[in-house]
PyMOL Python script that loads the backbone (N, CA, C, O; Angstrom):
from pymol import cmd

cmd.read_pdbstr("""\
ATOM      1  N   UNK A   1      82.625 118.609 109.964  1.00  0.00           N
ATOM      2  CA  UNK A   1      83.836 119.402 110.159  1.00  0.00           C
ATOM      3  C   UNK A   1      85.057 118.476 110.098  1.00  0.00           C
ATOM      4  O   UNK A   1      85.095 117.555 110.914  1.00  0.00           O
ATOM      5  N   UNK A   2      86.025 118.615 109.249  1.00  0.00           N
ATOM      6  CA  UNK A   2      87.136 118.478 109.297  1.00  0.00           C
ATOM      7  C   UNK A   2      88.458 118.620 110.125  1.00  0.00           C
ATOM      8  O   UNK A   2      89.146 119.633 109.994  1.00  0.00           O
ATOM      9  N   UNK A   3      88.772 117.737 110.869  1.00  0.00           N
ATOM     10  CA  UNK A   3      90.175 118.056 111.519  1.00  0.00           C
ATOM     11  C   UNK A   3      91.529 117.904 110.788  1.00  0.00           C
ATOM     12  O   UNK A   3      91.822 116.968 110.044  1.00  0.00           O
ATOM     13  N   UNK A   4      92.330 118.980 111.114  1.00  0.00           N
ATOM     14  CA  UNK A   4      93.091 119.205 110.333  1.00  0.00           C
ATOM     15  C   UNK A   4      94.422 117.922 110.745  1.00  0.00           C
ATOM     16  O   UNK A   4      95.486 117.711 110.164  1.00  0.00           O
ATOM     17  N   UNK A   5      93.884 117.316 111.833  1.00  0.00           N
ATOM     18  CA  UNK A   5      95.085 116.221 112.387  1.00  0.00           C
ATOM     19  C   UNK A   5      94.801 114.810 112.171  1.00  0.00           C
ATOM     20  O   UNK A   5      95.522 113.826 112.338  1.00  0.00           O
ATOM     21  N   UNK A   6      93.515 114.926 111.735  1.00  0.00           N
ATOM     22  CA  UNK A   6      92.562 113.754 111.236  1.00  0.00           C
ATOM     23  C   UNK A   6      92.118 113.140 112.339  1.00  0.00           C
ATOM     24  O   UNK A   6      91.245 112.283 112.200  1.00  0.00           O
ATOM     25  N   UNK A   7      92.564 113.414 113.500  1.00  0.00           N
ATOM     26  CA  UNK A   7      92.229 112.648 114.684  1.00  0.00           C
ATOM     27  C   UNK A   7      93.756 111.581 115.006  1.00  0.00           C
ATOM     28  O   UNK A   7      93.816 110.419 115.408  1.00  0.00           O
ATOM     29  N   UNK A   8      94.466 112.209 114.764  1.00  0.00           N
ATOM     30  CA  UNK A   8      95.832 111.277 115.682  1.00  0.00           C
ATOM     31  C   UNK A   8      96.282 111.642 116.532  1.00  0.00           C
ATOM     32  O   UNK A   8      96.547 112.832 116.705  1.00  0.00           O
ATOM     33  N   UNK A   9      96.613 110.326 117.688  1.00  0.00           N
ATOM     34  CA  UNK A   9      96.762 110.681 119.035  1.00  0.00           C
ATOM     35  C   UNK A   9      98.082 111.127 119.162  1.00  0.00           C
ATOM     36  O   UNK A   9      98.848 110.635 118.334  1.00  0.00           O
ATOM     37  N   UNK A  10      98.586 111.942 119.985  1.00  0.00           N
ATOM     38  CA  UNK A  10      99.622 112.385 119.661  1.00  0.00           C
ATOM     39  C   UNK A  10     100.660 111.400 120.289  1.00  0.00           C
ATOM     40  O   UNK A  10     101.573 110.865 119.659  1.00  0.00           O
ATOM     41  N   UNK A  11     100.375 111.224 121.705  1.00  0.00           N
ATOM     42  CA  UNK A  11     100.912 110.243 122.323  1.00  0.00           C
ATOM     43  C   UNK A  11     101.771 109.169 121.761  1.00  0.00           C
ATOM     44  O   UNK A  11     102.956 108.905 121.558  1.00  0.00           O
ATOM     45  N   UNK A  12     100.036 108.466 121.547  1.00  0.00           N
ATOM     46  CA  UNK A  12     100.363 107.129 120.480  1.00  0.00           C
ATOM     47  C   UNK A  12     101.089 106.843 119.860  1.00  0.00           C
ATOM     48  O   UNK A  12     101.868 105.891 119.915  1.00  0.00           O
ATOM     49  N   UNK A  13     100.881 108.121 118.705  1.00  0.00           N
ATOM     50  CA  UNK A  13     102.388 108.315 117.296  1.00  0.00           C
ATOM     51  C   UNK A  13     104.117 108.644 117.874  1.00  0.00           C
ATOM     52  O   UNK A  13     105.237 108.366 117.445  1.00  0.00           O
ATOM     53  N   UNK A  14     103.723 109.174 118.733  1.00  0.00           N
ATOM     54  CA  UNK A  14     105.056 109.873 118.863  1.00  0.00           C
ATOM     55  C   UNK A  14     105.575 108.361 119.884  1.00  0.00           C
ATOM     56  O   UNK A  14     106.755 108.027 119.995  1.00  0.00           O
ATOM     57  N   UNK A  15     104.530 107.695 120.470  1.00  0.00           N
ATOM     58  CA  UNK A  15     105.360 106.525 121.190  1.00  0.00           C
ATOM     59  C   UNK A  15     106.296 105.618 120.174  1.00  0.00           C
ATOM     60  O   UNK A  15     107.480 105.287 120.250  1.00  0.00           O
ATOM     61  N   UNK A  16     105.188 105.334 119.110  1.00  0.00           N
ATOM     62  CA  UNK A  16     105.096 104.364 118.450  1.00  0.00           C
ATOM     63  C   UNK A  16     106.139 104.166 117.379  1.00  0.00           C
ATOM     64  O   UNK A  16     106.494 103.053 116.991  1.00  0.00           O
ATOM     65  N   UNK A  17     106.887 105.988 116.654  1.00  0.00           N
ATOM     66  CA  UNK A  17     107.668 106.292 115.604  1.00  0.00           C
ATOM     67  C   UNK A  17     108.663 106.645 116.481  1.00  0.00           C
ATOM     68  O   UNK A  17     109.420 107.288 115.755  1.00  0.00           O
ATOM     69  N   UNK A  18     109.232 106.632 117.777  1.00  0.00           N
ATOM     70  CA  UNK A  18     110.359 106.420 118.553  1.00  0.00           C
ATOM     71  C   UNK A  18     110.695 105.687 118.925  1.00  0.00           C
ATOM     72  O   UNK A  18     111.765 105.879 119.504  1.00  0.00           O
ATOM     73  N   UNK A  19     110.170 104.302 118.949  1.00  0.00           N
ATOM     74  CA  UNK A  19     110.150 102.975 119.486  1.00  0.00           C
ATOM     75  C   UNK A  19     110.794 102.687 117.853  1.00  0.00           C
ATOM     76  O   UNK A  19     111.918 102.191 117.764  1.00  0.00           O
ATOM     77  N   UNK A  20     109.976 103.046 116.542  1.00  0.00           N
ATOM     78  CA  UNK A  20     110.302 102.139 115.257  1.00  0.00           C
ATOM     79  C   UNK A  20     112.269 102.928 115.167  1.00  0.00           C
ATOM     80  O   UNK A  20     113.335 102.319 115.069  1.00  0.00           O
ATOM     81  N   UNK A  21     111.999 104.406 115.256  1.00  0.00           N
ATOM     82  CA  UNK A  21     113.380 104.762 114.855  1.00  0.00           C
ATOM     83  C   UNK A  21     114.852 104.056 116.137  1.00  0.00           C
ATOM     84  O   UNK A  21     116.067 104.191 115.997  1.00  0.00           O
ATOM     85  N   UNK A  22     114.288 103.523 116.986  1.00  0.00           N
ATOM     86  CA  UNK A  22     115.369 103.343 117.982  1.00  0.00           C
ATOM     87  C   UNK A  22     115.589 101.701 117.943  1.00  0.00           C
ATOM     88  O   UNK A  22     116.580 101.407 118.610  1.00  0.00           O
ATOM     89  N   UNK A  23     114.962 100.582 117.366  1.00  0.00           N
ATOM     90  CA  UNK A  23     114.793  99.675 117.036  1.00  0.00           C
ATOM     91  C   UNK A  23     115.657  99.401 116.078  1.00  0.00           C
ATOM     92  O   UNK A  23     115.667 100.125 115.083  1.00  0.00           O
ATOM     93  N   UNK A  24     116.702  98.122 116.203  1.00  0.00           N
ATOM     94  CA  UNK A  24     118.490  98.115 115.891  1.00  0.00           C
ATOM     95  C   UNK A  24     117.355  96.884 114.250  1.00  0.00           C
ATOM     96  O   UNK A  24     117.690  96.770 113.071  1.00  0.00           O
ATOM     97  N   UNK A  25     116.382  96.392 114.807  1.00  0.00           N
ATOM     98  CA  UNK A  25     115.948  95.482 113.669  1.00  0.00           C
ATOM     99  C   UNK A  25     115.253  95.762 112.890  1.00  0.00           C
ATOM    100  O   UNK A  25     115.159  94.792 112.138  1.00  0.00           O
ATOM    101  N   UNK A  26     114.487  96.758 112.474  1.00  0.00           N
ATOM    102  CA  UNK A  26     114.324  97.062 111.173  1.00  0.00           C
ATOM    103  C   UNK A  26     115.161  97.793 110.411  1.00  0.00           C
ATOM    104  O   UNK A  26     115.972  98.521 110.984  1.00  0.00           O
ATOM    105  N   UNK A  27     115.123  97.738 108.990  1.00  0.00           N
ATOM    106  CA  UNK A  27     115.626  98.398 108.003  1.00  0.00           C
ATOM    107  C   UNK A  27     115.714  99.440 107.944  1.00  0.00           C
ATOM    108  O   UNK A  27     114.698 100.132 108.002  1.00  0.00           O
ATOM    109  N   UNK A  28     117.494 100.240 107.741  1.00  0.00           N
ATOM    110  CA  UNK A  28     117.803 101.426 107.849  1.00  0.00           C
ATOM    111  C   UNK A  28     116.504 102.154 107.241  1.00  0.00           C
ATOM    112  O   UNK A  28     115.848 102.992 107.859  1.00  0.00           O
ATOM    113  N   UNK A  29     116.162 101.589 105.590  1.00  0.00           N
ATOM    114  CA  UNK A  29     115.178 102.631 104.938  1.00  0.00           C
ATOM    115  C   UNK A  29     113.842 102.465 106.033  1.00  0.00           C
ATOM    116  O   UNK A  29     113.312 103.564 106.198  1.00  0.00           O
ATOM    117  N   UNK A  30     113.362 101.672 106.597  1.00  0.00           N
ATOM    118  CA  UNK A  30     112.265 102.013 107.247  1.00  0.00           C
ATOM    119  C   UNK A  30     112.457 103.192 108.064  1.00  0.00           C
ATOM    120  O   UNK A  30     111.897 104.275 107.898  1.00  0.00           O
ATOM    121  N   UNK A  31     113.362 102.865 109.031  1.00  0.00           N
ATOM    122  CA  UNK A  31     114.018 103.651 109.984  1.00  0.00           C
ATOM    123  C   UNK A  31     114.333 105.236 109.323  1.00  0.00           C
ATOM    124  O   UNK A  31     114.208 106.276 109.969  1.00  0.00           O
ATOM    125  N   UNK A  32     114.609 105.180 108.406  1.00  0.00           N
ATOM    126  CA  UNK A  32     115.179 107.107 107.933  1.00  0.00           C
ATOM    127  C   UNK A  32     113.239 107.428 107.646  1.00  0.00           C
ATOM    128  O   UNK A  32     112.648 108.482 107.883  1.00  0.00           O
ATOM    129  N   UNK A  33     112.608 106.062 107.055  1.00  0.00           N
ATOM    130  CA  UNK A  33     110.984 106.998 106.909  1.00  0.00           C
ATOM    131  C   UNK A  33     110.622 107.067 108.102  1.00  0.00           C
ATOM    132  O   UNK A  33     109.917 108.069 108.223  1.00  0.00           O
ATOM    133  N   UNK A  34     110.741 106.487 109.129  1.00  0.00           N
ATOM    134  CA  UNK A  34     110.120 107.179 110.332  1.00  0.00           C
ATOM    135  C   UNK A  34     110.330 108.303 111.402  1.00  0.00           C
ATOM    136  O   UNK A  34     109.665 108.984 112.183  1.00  0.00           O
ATOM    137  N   UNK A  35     111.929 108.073 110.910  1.00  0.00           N
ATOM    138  CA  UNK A  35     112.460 109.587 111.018  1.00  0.00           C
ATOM    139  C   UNK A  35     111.648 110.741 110.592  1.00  0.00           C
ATOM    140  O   UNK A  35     110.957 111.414 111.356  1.00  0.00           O
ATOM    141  N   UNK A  36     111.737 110.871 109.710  1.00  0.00           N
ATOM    142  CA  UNK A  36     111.002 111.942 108.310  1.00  0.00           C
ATOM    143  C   UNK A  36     109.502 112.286 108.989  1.00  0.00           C
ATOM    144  O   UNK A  36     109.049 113.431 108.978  1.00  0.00           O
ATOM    145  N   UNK A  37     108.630 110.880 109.718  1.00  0.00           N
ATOM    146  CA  UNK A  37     107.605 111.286 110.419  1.00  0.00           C
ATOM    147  C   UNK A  37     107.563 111.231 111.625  1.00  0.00           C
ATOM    148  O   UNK A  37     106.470 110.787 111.976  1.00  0.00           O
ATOM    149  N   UNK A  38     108.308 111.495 112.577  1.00  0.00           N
ATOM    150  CA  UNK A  38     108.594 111.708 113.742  1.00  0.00           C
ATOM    151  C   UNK A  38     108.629 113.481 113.933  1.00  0.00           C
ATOM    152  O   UNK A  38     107.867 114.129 114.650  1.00  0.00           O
ATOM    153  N   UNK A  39     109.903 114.098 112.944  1.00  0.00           N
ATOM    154  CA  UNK A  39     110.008 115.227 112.751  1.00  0.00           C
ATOM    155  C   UNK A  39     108.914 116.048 111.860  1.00  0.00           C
ATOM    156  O   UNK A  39     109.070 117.246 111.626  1.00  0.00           O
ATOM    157  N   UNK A  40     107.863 115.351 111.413  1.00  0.00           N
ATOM    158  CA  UNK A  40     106.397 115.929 111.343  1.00  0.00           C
ATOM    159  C   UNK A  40     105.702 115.974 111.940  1.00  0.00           C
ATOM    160  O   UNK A  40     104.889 116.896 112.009  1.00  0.00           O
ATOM    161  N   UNK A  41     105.732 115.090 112.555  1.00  0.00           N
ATOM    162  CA  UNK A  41     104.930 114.940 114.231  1.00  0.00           C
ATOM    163  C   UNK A  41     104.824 116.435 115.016  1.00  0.00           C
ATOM    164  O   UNK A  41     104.044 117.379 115.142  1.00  0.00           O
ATOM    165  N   UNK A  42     106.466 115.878 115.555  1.00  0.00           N
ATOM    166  CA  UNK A  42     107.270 117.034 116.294  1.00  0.00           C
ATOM    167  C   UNK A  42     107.053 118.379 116.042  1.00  0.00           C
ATOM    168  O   UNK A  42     106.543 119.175 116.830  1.00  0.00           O
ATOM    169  N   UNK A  43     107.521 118.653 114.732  1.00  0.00           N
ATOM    170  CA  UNK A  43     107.655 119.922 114.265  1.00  0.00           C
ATOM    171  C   UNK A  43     106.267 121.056 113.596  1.00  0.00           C
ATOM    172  O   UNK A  43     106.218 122.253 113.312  1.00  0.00           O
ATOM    173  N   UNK A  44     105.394 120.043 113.565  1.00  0.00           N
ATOM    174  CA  UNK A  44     104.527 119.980 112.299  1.00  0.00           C
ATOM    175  C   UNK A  44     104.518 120.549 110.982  1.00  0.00           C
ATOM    176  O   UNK A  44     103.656 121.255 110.459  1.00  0.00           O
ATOM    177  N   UNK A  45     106.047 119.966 110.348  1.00  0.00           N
ATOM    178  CA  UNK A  45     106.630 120.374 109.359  1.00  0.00           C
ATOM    179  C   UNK A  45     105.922 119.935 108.299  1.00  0.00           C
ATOM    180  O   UNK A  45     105.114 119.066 108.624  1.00  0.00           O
ATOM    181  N   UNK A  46     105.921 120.256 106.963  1.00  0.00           N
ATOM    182  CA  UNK A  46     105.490 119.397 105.547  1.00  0.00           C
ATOM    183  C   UNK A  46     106.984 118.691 104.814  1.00  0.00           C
ATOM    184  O   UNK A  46     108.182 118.972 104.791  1.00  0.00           O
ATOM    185  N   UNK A  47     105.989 117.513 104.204  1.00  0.00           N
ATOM    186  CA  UNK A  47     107.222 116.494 104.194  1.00  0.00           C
ATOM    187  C   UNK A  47     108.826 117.118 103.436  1.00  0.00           C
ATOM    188  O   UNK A  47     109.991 116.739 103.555  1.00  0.00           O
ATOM    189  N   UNK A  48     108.495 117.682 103.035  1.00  0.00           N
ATOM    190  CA  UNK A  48     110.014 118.817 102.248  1.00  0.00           C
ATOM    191  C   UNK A  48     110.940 119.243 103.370  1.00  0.00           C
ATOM    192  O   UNK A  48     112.145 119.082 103.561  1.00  0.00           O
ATOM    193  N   UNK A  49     109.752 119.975 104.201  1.00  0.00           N
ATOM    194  CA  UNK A  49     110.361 120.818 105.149  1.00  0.00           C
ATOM    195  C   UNK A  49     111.294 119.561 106.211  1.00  0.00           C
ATOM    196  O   UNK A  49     112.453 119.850 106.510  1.00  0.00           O
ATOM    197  N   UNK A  50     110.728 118.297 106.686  1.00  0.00           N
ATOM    198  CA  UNK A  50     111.108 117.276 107.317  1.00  0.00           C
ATOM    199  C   UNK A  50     112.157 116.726 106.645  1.00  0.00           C
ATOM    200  O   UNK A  50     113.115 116.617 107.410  1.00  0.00           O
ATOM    201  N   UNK A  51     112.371 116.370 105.653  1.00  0.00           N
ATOM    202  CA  UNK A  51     113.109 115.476 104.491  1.00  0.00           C
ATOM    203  C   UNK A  51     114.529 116.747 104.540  1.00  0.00           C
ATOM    204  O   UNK A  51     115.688 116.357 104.398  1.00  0.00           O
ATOM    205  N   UNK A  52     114.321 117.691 104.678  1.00  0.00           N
ATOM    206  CA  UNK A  52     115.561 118.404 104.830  1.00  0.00           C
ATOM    207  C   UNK A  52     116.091 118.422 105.827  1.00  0.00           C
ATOM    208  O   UNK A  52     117.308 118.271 105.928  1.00  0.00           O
ATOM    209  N   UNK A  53     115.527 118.557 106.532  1.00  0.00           N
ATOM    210  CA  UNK A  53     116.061 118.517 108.320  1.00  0.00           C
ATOM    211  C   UNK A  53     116.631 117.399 108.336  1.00  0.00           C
ATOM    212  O   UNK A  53     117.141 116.982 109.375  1.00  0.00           O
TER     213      UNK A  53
END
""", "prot")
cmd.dss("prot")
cmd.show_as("cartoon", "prot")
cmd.util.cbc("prot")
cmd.orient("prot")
């Protein structure tokens, strides 16, 4: 059987892609992609739907 979340912790991610987007030292472009998956996380948007927001 297949999970449709693949098995990611939610916790984990959502610690981990708020820590990368709030972080003054990486690269804006890193920073706008982790944006993009933060608000997939969050929302459980598809990447279109995120990338617009």
């Amino acid at each position: 059987m297949t999970r449709w979340d693949k098995g990611v912790d939610f916790e984990y991610m959502y610690s981990l892609l708020l820590r990368n987007v709030s972080s003054r030292s990486r690269p804006l472009k890193s920073r706008c992609y982790d944006s993009v998956l933060l608000i997939q996380l969050r929302n459980g948007a598809r990447i279109s739907e995120a990338v617009r927001a």
